[in-house]
C-alpha positions in Angstrom: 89.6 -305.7 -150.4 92.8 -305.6 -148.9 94.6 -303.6 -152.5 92.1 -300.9 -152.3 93.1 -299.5 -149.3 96.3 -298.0 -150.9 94.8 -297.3 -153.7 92.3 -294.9 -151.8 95.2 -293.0 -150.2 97.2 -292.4 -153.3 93.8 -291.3 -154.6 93.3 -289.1 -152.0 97.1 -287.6 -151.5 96.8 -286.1 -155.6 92.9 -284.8 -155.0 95.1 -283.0 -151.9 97.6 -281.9 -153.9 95.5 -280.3 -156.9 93.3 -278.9 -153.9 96.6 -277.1 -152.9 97.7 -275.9 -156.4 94.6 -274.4 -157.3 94.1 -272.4 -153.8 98.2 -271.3 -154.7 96.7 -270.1 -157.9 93.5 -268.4 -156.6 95.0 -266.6 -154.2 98.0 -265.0 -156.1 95.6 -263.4 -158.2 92.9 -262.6 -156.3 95.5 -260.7 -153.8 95.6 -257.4 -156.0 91.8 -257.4 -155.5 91.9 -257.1 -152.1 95.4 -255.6 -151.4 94.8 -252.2 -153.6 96.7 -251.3 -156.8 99.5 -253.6 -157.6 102.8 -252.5 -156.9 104.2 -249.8 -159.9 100.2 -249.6 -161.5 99.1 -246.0 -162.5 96.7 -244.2 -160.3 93.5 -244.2 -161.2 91.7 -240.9 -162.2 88.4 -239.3 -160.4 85.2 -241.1 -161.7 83.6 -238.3 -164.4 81.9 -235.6 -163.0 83.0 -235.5 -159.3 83.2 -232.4 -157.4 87.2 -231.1 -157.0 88.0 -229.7 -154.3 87.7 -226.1 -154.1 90.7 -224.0 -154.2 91.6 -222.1 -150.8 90.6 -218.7 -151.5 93.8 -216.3 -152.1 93.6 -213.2 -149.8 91.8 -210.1 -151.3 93.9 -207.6 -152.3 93.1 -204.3 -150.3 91.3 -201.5 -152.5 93.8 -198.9 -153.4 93.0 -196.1 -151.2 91.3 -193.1 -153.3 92.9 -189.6 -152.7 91.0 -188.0 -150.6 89.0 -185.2 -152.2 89.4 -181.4 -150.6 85.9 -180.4 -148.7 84.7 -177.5 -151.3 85.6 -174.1 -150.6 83.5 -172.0 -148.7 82.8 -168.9 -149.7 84.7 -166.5 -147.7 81.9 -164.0 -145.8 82.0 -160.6 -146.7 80.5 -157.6 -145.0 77.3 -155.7 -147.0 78.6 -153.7 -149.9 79.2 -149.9 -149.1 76.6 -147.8 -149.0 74.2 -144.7 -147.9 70.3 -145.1 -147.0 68.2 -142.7 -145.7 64.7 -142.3 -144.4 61.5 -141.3 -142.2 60.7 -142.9 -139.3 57.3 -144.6 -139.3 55.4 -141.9 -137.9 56.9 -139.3 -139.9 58.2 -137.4 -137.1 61.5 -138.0 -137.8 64.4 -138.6 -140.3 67.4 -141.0 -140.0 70.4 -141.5 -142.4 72.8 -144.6 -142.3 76.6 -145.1 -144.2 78.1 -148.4 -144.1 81.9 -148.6 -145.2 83.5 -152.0 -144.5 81.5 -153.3 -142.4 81.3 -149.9 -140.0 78.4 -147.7 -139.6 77.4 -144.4 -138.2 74.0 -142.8 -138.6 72.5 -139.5 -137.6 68.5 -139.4 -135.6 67.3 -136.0 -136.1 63.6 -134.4 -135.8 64.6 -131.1 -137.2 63.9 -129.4 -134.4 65.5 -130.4 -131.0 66.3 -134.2 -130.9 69.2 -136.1 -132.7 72.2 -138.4 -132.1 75.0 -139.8 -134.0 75.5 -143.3 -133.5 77.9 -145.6 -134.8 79.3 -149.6 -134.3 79.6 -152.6 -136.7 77.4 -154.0 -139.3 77.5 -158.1 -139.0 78.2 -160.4 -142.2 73.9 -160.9 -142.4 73.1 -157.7 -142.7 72.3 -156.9 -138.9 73.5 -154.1 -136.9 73.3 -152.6 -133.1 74.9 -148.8 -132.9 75.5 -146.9 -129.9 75.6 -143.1 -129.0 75.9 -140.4 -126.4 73.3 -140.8 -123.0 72.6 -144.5 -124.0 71.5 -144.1 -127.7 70.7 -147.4 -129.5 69.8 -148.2 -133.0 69.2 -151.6 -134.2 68.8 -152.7 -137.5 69.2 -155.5 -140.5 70.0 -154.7 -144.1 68.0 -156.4 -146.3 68.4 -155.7 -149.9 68.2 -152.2 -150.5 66.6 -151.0 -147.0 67.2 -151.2 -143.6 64.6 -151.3 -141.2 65.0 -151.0 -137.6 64.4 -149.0 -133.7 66.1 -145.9 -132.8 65.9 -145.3 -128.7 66.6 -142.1 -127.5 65.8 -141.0 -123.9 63.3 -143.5 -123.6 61.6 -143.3 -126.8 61.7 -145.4 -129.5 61.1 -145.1 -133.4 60.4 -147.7 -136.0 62.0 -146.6 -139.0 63.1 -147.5 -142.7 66.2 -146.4 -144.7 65.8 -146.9 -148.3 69.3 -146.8 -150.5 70.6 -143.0 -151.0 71.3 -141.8 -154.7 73.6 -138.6 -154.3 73.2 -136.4 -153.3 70.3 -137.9 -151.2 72.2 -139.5 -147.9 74.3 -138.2 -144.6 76.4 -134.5 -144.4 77.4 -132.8 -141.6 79.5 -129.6 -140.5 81.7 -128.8 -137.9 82.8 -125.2 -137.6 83.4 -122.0 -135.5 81.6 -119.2 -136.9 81.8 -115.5 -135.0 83.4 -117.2 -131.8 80.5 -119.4 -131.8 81.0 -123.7 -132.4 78.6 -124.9 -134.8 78.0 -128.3 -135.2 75.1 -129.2 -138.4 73.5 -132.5 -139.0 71.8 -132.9 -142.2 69.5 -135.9 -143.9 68.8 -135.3 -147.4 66.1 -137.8 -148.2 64.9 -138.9 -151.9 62.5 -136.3 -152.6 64.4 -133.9 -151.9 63.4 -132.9 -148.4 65.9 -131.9 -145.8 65.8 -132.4 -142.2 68.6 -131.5 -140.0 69.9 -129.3 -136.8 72.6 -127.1 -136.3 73.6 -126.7 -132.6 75.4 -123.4 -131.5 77.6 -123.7 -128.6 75.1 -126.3 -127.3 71.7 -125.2 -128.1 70.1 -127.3 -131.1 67.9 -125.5 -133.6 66.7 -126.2 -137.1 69.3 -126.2 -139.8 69.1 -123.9 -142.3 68.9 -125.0 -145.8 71.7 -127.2 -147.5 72.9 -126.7 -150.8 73.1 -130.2 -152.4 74.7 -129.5 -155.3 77.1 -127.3 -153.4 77.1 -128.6 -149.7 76.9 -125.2 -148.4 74.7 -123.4 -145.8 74.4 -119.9 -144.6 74.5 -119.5 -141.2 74.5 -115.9 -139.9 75.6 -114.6 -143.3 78.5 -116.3 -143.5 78.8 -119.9 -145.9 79.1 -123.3 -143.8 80.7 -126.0 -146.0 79.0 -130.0 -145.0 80.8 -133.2 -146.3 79.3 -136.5 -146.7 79.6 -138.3 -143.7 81.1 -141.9 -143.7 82.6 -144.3 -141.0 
């Protein structure tokens, strides 16, 4: 019983010692499992089918700037074409005659026997106009397409009329002369037909014209001849 004893420990001492080696050996290899990669190893690539990382977007390049178009041209606004018109009043009692010449007008009112004015102003880019004359005359009126329609006031009257475009030698002619010491001053409307109305006034007194020529623009007044023109602005 005595022998055994040391026989035990010697026993014991080499399980201690192979104990030892094999926990050296485990852990020398078992440290790359826990440490990471060995020293010097190639990284490892992405498992197969995981998401990279999307790019960081690159700044959007700024539209080129188009030119920037010119607004259309307007048209440029022109005044109504020249022109003569001439016509009744709407109760037939009177005649009135209209020329418009770049964007003036003048018309003549006449009854043929004691009333009349000349009136003149400007004619707007729509057609529209508002002529004035002696003692507060006014006429206002709009061309529209080949008439103009409109009121003539005159010492508190008024007249509706309407002025339809003047073929020669329909339209406007008036005289201005001194015959026998007297001044003579004619207003004459030649209307479509071929009807005249008109007044020539004698130092001051109006009467009925006599008859105009139209092919001549002539009147006899007192036996003598009295040349009219056309009248424009």
């Amino acid at each position: 019983m005595k022998r055994s004893g040391p026989l035990y420990t010697l026993l014991a001492g080499l399980l201690l010692a192979l104990f030892m080696l094999s926990l050296n050996a485990t852990t020398g290899t078992g440290s790359s499992s826990y440490g990471g990669e060995a020293p010097g190893a190639a990284p490892s690539s992405p498992a197969k089918g995981a998401s990279k990382p999307a790019p960081s977007p690159s700044p959007s390049k700024k539209p080129s700037e188009q030119p920037s178009e010119r607004p259309s041209e307007q048209p440029s606004k022109m005044p109504p074409p020249n022109a003569d018109y001439a016509g009744r009043t709407d109760d037939n009692t009177s005649a009135v005659s209209l020329s418009l010449r770049d964007g003036k007008a003048i018309a003549y009112f006449c009854d043929g026997h004691d009333t009349e004015s000349w009136l003149k102003g400007n004619v707007e880019d729509d057609g529209s106009m508002r002529l004035t004359g002696k003692h507060g005359a006014k006429l206002n009126g709009r061309l529209a397409g080949t008439k103009i329609r409109g009121t003539v006031d005159i010492d508190k009257e008024t007249w509706k009329f309407t002025a339809a475009k003047a073929v020669k030698p329909s339209g406007l002619y008036r005289a201005t002369t001194e015959v026998r010491g007297a001044k003579l001053d004619g207003g004459w409307i030649v209307l479509a037909d071929g009807s005249q109305v008109g007044i020539l006034t004698r130092d001051g007194r109006p009467a009925k014209a006599p008859r105009l020529d139209p092919d001549t623009r002539t009147a006899r007044v007192d036996g003598d001849v009295v040349t009219a023109r056309p009248v424009t602005p």
